[in-house]
C-alpha positions, -999 to 999 in steps of 0.1 A, spaced: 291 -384 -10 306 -347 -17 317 -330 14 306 -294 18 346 -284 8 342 -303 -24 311 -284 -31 327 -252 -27 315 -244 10 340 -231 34 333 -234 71 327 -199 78 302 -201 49 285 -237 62 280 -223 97 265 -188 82 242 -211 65 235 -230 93 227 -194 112 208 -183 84 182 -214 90 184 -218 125 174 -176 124 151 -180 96 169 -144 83 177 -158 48 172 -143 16 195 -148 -13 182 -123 -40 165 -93 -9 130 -107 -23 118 -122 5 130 -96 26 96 -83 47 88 -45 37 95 -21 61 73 -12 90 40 7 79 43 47 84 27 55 121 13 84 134 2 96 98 -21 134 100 -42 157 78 -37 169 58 -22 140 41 -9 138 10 -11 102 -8 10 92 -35 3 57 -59 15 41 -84 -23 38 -99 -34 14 -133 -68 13 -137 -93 22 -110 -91 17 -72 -105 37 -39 -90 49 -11 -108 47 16 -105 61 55 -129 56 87 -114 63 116 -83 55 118 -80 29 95 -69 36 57 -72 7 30 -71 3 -9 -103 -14 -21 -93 -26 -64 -118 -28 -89 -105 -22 -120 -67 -35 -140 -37 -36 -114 -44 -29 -78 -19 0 -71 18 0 -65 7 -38 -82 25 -34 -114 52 -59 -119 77 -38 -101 57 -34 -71 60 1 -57 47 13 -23 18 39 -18 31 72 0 17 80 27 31 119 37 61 104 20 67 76 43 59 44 24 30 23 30 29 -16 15 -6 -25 19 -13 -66 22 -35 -80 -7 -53 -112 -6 -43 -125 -35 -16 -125 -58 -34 -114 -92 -50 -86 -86 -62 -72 -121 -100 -68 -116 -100 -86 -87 -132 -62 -64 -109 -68 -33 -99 -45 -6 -62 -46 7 -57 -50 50 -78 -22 72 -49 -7 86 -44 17 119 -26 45 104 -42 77 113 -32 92 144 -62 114 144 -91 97 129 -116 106 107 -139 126 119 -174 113 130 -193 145 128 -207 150 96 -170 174 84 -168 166 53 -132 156 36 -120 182 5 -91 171 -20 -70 191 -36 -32 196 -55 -39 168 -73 -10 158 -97 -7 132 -127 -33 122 -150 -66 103 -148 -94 115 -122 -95 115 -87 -130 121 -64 -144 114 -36 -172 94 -38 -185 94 -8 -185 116 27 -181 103 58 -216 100 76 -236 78 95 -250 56 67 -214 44 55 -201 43 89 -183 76 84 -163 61 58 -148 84 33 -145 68 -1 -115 83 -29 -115 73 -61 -84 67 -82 -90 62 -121 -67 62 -145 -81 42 -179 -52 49 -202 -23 23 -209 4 14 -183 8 31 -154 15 64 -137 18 83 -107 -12 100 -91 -3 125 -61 -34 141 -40 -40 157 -8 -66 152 16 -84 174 44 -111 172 65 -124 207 80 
């Protein structure tokens, strides 16, 4: 049998190895590597930026903030995946799957707003919005959705592009 020499392991390399196991911290390529830690403490106004292919809402209730797909690639979903900016801190949000073209799914409710969305019938305004396709809000927080505020991201040309909007809520 070969040693770990004749295989072109030295020992320094064999006990990193070993490390690398025992630590579960291994990743050859940075693939694996876990994204970094979601943006905390994020405030209105806040300005999202998305890598968006197709059409997909945004959508905030308290202090939660998820992507819900319907339509082509979920966003940042595109081969390369990119993250969603969230006042420019990025923001990988956890998909149940992983093909996501048309899939009607919703990404992980996640606690990101360190003030929440208001409960009080204010209603939530867009505006600067850059890059092409169509961005609305579909629905205002009140109590029939659970003061949910839905956003709309549609963009039905080919490939991809980057869609940049601002939210308020008075």
């Amino acid at each position: 049998m070969p040693s770990f020499r004749d295989r072109g392991l030295t020992a320094h390399g064999v006990l990193a190895l070993v490390l690398c196991l025992l630590l579960g911290a291994c990743s050859e390529s940075g693939e694996d590597d876990p994204p970094p830690p979601p943006p905390t403490g994020v405030t209105l106004p806040l300005t999202v930026r998305a890598e968006i292919d197709g059409r997909s809402e945004l959508r905030l209730q308290g202090q939660f903030i998820w992507w819900h797909h319907y339509e082509f690639e979920a966003p940042g979903m595109w081969g390369d995946d990119q993250p969603t900016f969230l006042n420019d801190e990025e923001w990988w949000p956890m998909w149940p799957f992983d093909e996501l073209a048309f899939c009607n799914c919703s990404s992980t409710r996640e606690s990101l707003l360190a003030v929440p969305i208001k409960s009080d019938g204010s209603e939530v305004s867009i505006s600067n919005i850059q890059g092409r396709g169509l961005v609305q809000i579909t629905e205002q927080p009140s109590a029939a959705n659970d003061y949910t505020v839905r956003i709309e991201f549609s963009d039905p040309l080919p490939d991809r592009a980057w869609t940049s909007v601002t939210i308020t809520q008075e």
